[in-house]
Structures are given as structure tokens and as C-alpha cells.
C-alpha positions as CSV (number, residue, x, y, z in Angstrom):
1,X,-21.5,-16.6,15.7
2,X,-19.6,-19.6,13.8
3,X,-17.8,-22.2,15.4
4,X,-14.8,-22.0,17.2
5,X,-11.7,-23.4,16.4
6,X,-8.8,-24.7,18.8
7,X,-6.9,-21.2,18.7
8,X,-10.4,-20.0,20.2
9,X,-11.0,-18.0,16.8
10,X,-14.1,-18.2,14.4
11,X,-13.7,-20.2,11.8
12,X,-14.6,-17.6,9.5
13,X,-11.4,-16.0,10.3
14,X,-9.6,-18.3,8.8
15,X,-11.2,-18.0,5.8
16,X,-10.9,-14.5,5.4
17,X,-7.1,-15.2,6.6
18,X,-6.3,-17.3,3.6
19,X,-8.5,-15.0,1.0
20,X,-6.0,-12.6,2.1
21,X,-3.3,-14.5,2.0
22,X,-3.9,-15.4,-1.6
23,X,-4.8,-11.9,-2.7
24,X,-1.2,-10.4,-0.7
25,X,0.5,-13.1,-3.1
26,X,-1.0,-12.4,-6.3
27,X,-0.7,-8.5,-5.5
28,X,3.3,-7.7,-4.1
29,X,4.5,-11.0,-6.5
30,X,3.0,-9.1,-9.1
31,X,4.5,-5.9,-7.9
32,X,7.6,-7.2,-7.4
33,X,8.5,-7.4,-11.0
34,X,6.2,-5.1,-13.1
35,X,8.2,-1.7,-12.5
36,X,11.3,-4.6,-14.2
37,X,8.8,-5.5,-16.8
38,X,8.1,-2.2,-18.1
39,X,11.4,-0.9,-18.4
40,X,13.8,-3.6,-19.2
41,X,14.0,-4.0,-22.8
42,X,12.1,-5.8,-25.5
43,X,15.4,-8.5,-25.5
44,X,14.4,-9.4,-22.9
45,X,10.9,-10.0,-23.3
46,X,10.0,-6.8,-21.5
47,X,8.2,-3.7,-22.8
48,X,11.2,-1.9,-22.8
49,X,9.6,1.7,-21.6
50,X,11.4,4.6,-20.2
51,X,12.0,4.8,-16.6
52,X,9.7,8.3,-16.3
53,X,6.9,6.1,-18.4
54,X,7.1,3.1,-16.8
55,X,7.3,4.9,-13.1
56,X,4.2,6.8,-13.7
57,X,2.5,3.8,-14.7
58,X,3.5,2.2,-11.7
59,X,2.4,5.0,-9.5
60,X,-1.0,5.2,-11.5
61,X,-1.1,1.6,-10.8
62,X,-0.8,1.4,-7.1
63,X,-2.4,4.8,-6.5
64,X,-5.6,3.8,-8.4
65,X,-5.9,0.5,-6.0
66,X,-6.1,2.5,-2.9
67,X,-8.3,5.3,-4.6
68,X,-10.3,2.3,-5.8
69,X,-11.3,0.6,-2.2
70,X,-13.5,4.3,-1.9
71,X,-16.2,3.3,-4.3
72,X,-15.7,-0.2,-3.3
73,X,-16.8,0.3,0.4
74,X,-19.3,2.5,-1.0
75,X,-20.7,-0.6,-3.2
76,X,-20.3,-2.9,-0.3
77,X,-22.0,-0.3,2.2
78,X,-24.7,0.4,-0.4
79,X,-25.5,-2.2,-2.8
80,X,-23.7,-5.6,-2.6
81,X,-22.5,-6.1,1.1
82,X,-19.1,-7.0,1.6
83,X,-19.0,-10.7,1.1
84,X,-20.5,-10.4,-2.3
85,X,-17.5,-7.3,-2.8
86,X,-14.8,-9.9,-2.1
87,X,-15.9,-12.7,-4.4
88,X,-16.7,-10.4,-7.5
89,X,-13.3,-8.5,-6.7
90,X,-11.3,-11.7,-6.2
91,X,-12.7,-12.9,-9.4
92,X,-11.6,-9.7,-11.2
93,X,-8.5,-9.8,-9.4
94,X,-7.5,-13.2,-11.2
95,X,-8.9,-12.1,-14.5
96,X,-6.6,-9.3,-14.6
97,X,-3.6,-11.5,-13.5
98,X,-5.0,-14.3,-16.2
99,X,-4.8,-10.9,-18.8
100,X,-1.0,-9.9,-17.9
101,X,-0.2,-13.6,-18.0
102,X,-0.8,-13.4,-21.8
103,X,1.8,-12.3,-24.2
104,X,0.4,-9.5,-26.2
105,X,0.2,-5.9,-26.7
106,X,0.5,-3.0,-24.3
107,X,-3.0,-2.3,-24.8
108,X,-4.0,-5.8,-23.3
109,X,-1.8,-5.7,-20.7
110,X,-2.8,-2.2,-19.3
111,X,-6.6,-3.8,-19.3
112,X,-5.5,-6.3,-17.2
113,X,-3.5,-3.9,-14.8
114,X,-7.0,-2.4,-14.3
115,X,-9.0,-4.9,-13.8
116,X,-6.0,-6.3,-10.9
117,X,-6.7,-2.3,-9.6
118,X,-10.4,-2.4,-9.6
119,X,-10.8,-6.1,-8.4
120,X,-8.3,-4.8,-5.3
121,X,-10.6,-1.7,-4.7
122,X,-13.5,-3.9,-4.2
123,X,-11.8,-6.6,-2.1
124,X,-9.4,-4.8,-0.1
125,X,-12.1,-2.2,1.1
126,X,-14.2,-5.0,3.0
127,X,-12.6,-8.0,3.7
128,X,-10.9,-6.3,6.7
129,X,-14.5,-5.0,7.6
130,X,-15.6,-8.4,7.5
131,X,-12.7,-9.2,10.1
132,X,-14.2,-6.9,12.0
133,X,-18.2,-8.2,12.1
134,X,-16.9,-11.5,13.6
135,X,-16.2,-9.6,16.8
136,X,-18.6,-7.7,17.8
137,X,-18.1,-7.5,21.2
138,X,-14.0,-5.9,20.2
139,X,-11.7,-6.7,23.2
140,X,-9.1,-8.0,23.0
141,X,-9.5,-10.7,20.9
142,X,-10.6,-8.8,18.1
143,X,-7.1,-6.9,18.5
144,X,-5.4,-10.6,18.4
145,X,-7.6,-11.7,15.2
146,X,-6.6,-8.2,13.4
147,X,-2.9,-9.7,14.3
148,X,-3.3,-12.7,12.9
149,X,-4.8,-11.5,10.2
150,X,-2.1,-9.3,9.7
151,X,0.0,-12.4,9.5
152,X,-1.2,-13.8,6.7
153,X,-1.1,-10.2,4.8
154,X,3.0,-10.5,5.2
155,X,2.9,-14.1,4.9
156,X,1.6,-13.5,1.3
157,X,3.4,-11.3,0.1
158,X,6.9,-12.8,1.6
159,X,6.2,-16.1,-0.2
160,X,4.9,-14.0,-3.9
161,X,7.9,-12.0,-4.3
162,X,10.0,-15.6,-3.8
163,X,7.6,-17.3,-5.9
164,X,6.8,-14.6,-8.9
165,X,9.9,-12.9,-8.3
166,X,11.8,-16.0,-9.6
167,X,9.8,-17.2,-12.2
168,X,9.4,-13.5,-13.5
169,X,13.3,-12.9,-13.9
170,X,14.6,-16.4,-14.8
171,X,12.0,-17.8,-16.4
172,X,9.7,-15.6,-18.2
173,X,8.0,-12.2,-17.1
174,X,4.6,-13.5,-17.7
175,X,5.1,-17.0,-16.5
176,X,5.2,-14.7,-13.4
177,X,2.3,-13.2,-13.8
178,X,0.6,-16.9,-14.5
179,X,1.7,-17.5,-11.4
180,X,-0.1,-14.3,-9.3
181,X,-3.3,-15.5,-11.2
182,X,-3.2,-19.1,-10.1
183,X,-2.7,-17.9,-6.4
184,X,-5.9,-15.8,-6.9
185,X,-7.7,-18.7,-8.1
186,X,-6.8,-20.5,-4.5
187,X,-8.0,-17.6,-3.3
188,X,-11.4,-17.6,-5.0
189,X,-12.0,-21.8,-4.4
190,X,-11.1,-20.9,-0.6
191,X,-13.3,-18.2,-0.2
192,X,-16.4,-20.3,-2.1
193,X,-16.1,-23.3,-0.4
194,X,-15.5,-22.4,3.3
195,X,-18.6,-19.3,3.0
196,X,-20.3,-21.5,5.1
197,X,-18.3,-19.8,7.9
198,X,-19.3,-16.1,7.4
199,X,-22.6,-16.5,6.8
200,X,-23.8,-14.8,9.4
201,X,-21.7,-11.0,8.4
202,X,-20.9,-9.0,5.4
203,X,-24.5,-9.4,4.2
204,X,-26.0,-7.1,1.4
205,X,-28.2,-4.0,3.1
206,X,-31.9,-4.2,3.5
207,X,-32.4,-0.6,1.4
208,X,-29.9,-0.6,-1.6
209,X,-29.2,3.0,-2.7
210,X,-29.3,4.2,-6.1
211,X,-26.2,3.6,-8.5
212,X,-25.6,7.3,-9.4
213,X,-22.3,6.9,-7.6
214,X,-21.4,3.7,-9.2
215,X,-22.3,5.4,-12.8
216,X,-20.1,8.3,-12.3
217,X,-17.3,6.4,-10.8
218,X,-17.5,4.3,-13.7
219,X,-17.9,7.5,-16.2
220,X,-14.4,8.9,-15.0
221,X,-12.4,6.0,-15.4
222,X,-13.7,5.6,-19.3
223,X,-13.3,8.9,-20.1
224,X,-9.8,8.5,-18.2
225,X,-8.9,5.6,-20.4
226,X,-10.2,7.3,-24.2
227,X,-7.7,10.4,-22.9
228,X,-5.0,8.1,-23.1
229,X,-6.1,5.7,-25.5
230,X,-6.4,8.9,-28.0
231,X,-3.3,10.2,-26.6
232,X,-4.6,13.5,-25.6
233,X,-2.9,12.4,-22.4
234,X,-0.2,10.2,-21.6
235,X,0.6,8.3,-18.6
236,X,3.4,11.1,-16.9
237,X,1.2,13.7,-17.9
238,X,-1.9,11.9,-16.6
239,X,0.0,11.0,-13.1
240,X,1.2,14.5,-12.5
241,X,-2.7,15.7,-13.4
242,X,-3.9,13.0,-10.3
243,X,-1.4,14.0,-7.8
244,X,-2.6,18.0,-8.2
245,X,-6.5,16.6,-8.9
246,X,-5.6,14.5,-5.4
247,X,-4.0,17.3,-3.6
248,X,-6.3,19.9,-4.0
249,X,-9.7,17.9,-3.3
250,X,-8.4,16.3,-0.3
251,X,-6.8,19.9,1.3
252,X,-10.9,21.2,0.3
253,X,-12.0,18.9,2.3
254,X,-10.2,19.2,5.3
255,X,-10.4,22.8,5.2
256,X,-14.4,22.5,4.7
257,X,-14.7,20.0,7.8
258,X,-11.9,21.4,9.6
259,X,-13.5,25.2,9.2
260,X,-16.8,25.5,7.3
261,X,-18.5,22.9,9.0
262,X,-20.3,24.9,11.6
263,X,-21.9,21.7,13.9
264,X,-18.5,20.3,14.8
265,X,-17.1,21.9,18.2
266,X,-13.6,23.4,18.7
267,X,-11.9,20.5,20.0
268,X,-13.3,18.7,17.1
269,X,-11.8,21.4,14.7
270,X,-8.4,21.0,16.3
271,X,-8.5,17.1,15.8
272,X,-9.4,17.1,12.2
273,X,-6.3,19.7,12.1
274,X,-4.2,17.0,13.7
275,X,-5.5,14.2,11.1
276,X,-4.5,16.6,8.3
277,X,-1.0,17.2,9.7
278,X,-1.0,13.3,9.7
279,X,-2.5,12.8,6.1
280,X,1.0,14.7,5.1
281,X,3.2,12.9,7.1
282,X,1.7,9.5,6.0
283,X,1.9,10.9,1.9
284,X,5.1,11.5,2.7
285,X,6.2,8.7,4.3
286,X,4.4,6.7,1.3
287,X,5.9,8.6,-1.2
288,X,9.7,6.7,-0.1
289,X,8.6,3.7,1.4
290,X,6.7,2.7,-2.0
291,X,9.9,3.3,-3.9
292,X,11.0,-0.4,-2.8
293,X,9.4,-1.4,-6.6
294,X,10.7,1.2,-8.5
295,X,13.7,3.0,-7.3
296,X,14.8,0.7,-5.1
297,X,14.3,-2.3,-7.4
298,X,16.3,-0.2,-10.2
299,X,19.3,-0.3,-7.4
300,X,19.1,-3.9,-7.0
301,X,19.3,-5.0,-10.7
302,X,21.6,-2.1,-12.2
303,X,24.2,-1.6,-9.0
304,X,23.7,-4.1,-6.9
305,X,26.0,-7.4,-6.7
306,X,23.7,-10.1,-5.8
307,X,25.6,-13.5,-6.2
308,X,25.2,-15.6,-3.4
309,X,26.9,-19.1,-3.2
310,X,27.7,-18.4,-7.1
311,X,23.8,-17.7,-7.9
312,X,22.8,-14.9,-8.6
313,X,19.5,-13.6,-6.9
314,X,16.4,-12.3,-8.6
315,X,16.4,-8.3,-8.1
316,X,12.9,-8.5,-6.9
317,X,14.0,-10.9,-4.2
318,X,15.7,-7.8,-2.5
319,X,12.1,-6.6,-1.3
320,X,11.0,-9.5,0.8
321,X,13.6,-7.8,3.3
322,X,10.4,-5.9,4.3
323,X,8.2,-8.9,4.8
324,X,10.8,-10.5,6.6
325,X,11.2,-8.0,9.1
326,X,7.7,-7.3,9.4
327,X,7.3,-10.6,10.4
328,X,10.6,-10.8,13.1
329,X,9.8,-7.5,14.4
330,X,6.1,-6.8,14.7
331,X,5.5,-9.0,17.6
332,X,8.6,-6.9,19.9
333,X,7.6,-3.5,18.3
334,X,3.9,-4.1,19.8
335,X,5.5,-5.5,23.1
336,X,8.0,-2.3,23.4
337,X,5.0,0.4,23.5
338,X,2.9,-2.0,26.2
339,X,6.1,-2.3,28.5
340,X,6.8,1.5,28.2
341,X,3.2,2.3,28.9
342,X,3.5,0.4,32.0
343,X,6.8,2.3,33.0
344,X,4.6,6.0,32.2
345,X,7.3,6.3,29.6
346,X,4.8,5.3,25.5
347,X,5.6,8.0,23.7
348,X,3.0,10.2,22.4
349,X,1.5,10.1,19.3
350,X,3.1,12.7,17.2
351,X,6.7,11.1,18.6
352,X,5.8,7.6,17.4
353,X,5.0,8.9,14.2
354,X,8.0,11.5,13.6
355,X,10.3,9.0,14.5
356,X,9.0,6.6,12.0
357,X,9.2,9.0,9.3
358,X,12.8,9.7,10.4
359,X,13.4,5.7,10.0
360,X,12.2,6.0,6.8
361,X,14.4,8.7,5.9
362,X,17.5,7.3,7.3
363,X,17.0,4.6,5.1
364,X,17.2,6.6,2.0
365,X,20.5,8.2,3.5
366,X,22.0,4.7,3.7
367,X,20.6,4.6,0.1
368,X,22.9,8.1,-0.7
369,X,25.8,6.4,0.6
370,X,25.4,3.6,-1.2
371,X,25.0,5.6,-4.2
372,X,28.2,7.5,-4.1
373,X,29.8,4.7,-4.1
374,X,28.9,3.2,-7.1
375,X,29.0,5.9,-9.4
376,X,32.6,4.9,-10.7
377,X,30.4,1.5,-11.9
378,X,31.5,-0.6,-8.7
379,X,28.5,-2.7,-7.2
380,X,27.2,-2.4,-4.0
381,X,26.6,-5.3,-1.5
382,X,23.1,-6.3,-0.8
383,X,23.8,-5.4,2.4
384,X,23.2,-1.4,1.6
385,X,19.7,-2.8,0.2
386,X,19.3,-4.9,3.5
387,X,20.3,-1.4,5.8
388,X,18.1,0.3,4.5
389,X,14.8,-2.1,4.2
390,X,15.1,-2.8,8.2
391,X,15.1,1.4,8.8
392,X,12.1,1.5,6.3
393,X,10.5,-1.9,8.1
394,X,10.8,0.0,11.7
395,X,9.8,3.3,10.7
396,X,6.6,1.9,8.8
397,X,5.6,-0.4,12.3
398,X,6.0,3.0,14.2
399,X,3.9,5.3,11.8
400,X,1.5,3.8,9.7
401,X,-0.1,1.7,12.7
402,X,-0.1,4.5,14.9
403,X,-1.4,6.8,12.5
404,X,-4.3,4.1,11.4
405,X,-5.3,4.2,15.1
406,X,-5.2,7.8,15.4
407,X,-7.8,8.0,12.6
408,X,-10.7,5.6,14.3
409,X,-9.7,7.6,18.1
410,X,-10.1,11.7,16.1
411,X,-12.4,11.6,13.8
412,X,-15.3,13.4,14.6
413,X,-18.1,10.6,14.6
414,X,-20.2,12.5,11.5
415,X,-17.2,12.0,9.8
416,X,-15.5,8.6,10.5
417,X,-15.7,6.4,7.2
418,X,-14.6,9.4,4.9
419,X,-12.0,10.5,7.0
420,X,-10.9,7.0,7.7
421,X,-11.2,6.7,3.2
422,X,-8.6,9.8,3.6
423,X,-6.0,7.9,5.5
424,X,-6.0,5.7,2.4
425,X,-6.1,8.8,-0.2
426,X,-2.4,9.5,2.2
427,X,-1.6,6.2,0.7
428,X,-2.5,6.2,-2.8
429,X,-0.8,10.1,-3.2
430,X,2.2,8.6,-1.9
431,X,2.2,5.7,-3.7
432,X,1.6,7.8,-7.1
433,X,4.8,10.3,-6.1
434,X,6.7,7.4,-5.9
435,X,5.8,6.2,-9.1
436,X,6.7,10.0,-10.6
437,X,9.7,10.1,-8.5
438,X,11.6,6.7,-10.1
439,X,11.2,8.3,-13.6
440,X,14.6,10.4,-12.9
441,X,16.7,7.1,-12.1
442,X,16.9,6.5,-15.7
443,X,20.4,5.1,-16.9
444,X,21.9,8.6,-18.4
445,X,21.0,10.2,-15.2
446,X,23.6,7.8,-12.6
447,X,25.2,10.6,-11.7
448,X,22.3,12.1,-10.5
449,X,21.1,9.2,-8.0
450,X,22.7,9.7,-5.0
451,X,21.2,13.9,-4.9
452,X,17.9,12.2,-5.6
453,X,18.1,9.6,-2.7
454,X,19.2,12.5,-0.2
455,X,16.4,14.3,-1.3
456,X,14.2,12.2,0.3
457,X,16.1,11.5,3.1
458,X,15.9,15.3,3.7
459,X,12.3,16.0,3.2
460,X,11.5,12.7,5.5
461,X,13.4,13.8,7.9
462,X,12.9,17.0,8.1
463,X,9.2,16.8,8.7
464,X,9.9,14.0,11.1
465,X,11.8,16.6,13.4
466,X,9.1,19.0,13.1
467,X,6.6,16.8,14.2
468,X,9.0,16.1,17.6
469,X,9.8,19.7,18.0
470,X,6.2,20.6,18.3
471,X,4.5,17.3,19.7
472,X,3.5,19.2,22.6
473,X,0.7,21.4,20.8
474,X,-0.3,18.7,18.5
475,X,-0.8,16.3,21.6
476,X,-2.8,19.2,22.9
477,X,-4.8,19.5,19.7
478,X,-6.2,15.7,20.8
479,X,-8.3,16.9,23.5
480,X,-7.2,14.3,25.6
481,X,-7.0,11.6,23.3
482,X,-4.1,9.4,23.6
């Protein structure tokens, strides 16, 4: 294996650290001020869309890159390897942020949203694989690497949404998006010059498999784009299509493994029913958290005051809260269930996760209040914004961890990678309700917002109290796994 550095680590994790890094930058900067791009208006350099447009693009957007990391295992698995995966999909990352970086017209700068999505399919899909592969022997310091590698995820995109954020907003949108692709390209020069150091993992398979799958993955998204190009679709009508198209193939196949599949046993059966009633609860819990660049974001640069020591802050800057608290609490959250565990006291899983979904959906009450009171045109502090991005921050370190884990202990072994490609179908439907969801904060519909917020506050909640009323027979439905 490669040679250790002083933190007793592979070198090669450091690599795959910064690629990471670079990628988190280019990707949440990015993020951070499209959903503002799309829907300010053409005075301001923007494309000046309508909010129910410009949402469903944005939940297209970010559901496509998690959709996207499917075929891209596949290729990795099947064809390229996964070091090979990273470079090409680092490369088309930065050619799509190079694209949106170029004034011109909305055609141009769709084509270079899709290349950022399927550059992101193929890189994020593997490099965490790769992370993986340097450990073979797991233990405990593979759990520590997948930490620090975790790091540099949040250190990313903390330092993107400063860095894009501002030059997006007070400079120029795509001096912004210049800016994503140049972190890329630090990305790409790491990754190529420090290779050296994973030589040894993420090699391309000895038998390659035919490219049938490639070809038809390929066939659906060019028959997806001439549907919109022609206009026979357009991009609300296309996003409510995917979230039913989504929807229904996923519930097919967890009713065919959960109950068709013969060869599995009963306890098997009742775990896959246990990973379904946490594929909901993460689409759910997706569905609000993701609203921090659309809804969220609307909040912050329509009703939120956001002068500080007479400057006033980029409305994109009011995301990092997440990073930020990622970063101060993920260490003490991780600590909490080990000292609990010790005391007999960790809570089970279907606990952990309810209660994260209840976070998340007291954050979007602290959103309602906030609403209500700026309906009479008053802005709210940033602290409402603040509130409510530290309930989101806790409630994602107590459910989506927890849930990812769940997934490698349940899945029945003939089943593992596409059930674990499921968790991230959770996060791509939730992502593309989100999207469909900001499309009603439009600026006729203020008095509307603070119904919608409770809305989700509700649902969130509400499933989050199921899943503690009746933890007992889903902890029973684990066959003993905790």
C-alpha cells in the first residue's frame, strides 16, 4: 500500500482529500447562486426566469447529479475503473463550469449545467470507493480516513459559497461561475500529479462488459434534451414527469425484492421493508433540507436584512451556516452516540433517524414564524436564517449518517450496490421536490409563504413521530441488527 504520511494515513488519501475538496468548491459555490441566477432579472445580468421555471430547473439539476453517479459506478465497475471515472468526470466537471462562465444564451448555459451533472455522476460515484480501497483491512482507521475525508467535503463547500457567493452577487454572476471552474482545474492538476499515490486501487477491470448500458443511458438523456429543446416538454412539466417516472420505478423495485424475489428469507424481506420505510424518510428529509438554494435563498435576498457593520452580505453567504455547523458539531454529535452506547442508553435506529427528521422540520417552523412576520414588508434578522440552518445541520448529522449506515448493515448481500444506488435515488427525489416546491415562493404569492413553510414543517414532523411511535417493530424488522 502507498506510503505513510505523519497522520499515519496513505498518501493517496490526501489526494483524493483535495480532489474532493476542489470538486465540493466548484459544486455548492456554484449552487449557491444559480437558483439567484435564474430568477433575478435580466438588469441584473440574470436570466430573469420565473420562480416555478427556475425551481424545476434547479431540482432537475441536482436530482440528475445523484441519478447520474448510477451509471457512473456502473462505468467505473464495468469499463473504466474508478480512477480513470474521476479524471474524465473532473475534466467534464470544469468544462461545464468553463461553459456557465461564458455569457451567452440559455441554450449554452443549460449544456454546461449538464455537463457539471454528468461530470459529478462519474466522479462522485467512485472517488469515495477509492477511499475505501486504501483500507482494506476497515478498522478503525478506515472510519477516521472516511472522517477526514468528510472534512474536506465541508471544507469545500464552506470556502465556495464565500468565494462564488461573493463574486456572483457583487461582481458578476458568471465571474462566479469562472471561479467554480478554476477550483476544478486545481482539482484536475492535483489529482494528475499526485496519481502516483493510488496507483495501486481504482484500476480498470480485467473483463470490461459490453456498453449496452452506457448506450441507453446515453439514448434517454438525448431524447430528454430534443423533448425540451422542441418544446414538447418544458422544464416544470419535465420535473413533475421524473419525480412520478422516480417514484414508481423505485416503489417496483422494492416491492419486487421485498416480495417477488423468492431466494431471499423472511428476515431478509422484513429488512428491505425497513430500507424502504427509510428511502421515504430520507426523500423527505431531502425534499426540505435542499430548499437551502432555493427557498431558503429566496428568504435571504427578498426578506432578509443582512447588513452587518454597514455591508451588506451576499444572500448566498446565508448557506454556509450549514458548513459551519457541520464542521463545529460533527465531531460532538459522533462523540454523543459513543458515550451513550457506553451508558446502554444509543438510541436505536429508527429514533436517531425520526428525530432528525423532526430537526429538520422544526427548522421550517422557525422558518413559518419568521414568515408571518414579514408579510407587512418588515425584514427579518439573519438570525431566523441562522435558527433554522443549526435545526437543519443537527437533524441531517442524526439522519442521513445513520440512515447511510443502515443501508451497508440491511441489505441483503445479492442486493447491496443497487440498494445502496437507492439511498442515493432518496436523495435525488428529494432534491427534485425541492426544486418543484420553491416554484410557489414567487413574489405575488408572499402571502402565501408562511402556509407553505408549515407545510413542511408538518409533513417532516409528522413522519418523524411516526417513526418514534412505532420504533419498536421497525427495530424488530432488523433481525438483530443494530
Amino acid at each position: 500500500m502507498s506510503e505513510k504520511t505523519f497522520l499515519g494515513h496513505p498518501r493517496g488519501l490526501f489526494v483524493l482529500f483535495f480532489t474532493e475538496m476542489w470538486e465540493r468548491f466548484s459544486y455548492y459555490g456554484m449552487r449557491a447562486i444559480l437558483f439567484l441566477y435564474l430568477t433575478k432579472g435580466a438588469s441584473e445580468g440574470a436570466l430573469g426566469l420565473p420562480e416555478d421555471q427556475g425551481g424545476a430547473i434547479m431540482g432537475l439539476y441536482m436530482a440528475s447529479v445523484y441519478l447520474l453517479t448510477l451509471p457512473g459506478g456502473w462505468i467505473a465497475d464495468n469499463i473504466l475503473g474508478q480512477k480513470k471515472s474521476i479524471w474524465y468526470g473532473a475534466i467534464t466537471i470544469m468544462l461545464g463550469h468553463l461553459v456557465l462562465a461564458i455569457p451567452g444564451s440559455k441554450e449554452v448555459f443549460f449544456a454546461g449545467l449538464c455537463l457539471v451533472a454528468i461530470g459529478t455522476g462519474l466522479l462522485k460515484a467512485n472517488i469515495s470507493s477509492i477511499v475505501g480501497e486504501l483500507y482494506p483491512e476497515g478498522g478503525a482507521r478506515r472510519d477516521a480516513a472516511f472522517s477526514i475525508f468528510y472534512l474536506g467535503i465541508n471544507l469545500g463547500a464552506f470556502l465556495g459559497m464565500f468565494v462564488v457567493g461573493y463574486l456572483g452577487e457583487k461582481v458578476g454572476w458568471h465571474y462566479g461561475f469562472g471561479a467554480a471552474a478554476f477550483a476544478m482545474l486545481f482539482g484536475v492538476i492535483n489529482f494528475k500529479v499526485n496519481n502516483r499515490y493510488i496507483a495501486e486501487v481504482g484500476n480498470p477491470p480485467e473483463n470490461k462488459s459490453p456498453l449496452t448500458y452506457v448506450y441507453v443511458v446515453i439514448g434517454l438523456l438525448v431524447a430528454t434534451a430534443l423533448l425540451v429543446i422542441s418544446g414538447v416538454v418544458d422544464s416544470i412539466g419535465l420535473a413533475n414527469i421524473m419525480k412520478y417516472i422516480i417514484s414508481a420505478i423505485t416503489l417496483a423495485y422494492f416491492i419486487y425484492i421485498g416480495f417477488l424475489d423468492k431466494s431471499l428469507t423472511v428476515v431478509e424481506r422484513k429488512r428491505v421493508g425497513v430500507l424502504f420505510i427509510l428511502f421515504v424518510g430520507i426523500s423527505v428529509f431531502w425534499s426540505g433540507f435542499e430548499q437551502a438554494s432555493t427557498t431558503l435563498t429566496i428568504f435571504a435576498d427578498r426578506h432578509t436584512d443582512r447588513h452587518l457593520f454597514g455591508w451588506e452580505l451576499p444572500a448566498s453567504w446565508m448557506q454556509n451556516a450549514n458548513s459551519f455547523f457541520i464542521l463545529l458539531f460533527s465531531a460532538p454529535v459522533g462523540v454523543l452516540w459513543i458515550v451513550l452506547n457506553k451508558k446502554n442508553l444509543n438510541p436505536t435506529l429508527p429514533i436517531k433517524f425520526g428525530l432528525g427528521l423532526i430537526q429538520m422540520g422544526l427548522g421550517f417552523f422557525v422558518m413559518y414564524l419568521a414568515a408571518k412576520r414579514v408579510l407587512d414588508g418588515t425584514l427579518a434578522g439573519m438570525g431566523w436564517l441562522v435558527a433554522t440552518y443549526l435545526l437543519h445541520t443537527l437533524g441531517e448529522l442524526f439522519a442521513s449518517p445513520v440512515g447511510l449506515s443502515a443501508y451497508t448493515k440491511l441489505a441483503p448481500k445479492k442486493y447491496y450496490s443497487q440498494l445502496m444506488g437507492l439511498w442515493f435515488v432518496g436523495a435525488s427525489l428529494g432534491n427534485l421536490i425541492a426544486g418543484l416546491f420553491a416554484g410557489n415562493f414567487n413574489k405575488e404569492n408572499v402571502a402565501q409563504m408562511p402556509a407553505l413553510f408549515q407545510q413542511v414543517f408538518l409533513i417532516a414532523v409528522g413522519f418523524g413521530l411516526v417513526l418514534l411511535v412505532f420504533y419498536k417493530p421497525i427495530k424488530n424488522w432488523m433481525g438483530g441488527v443494530k
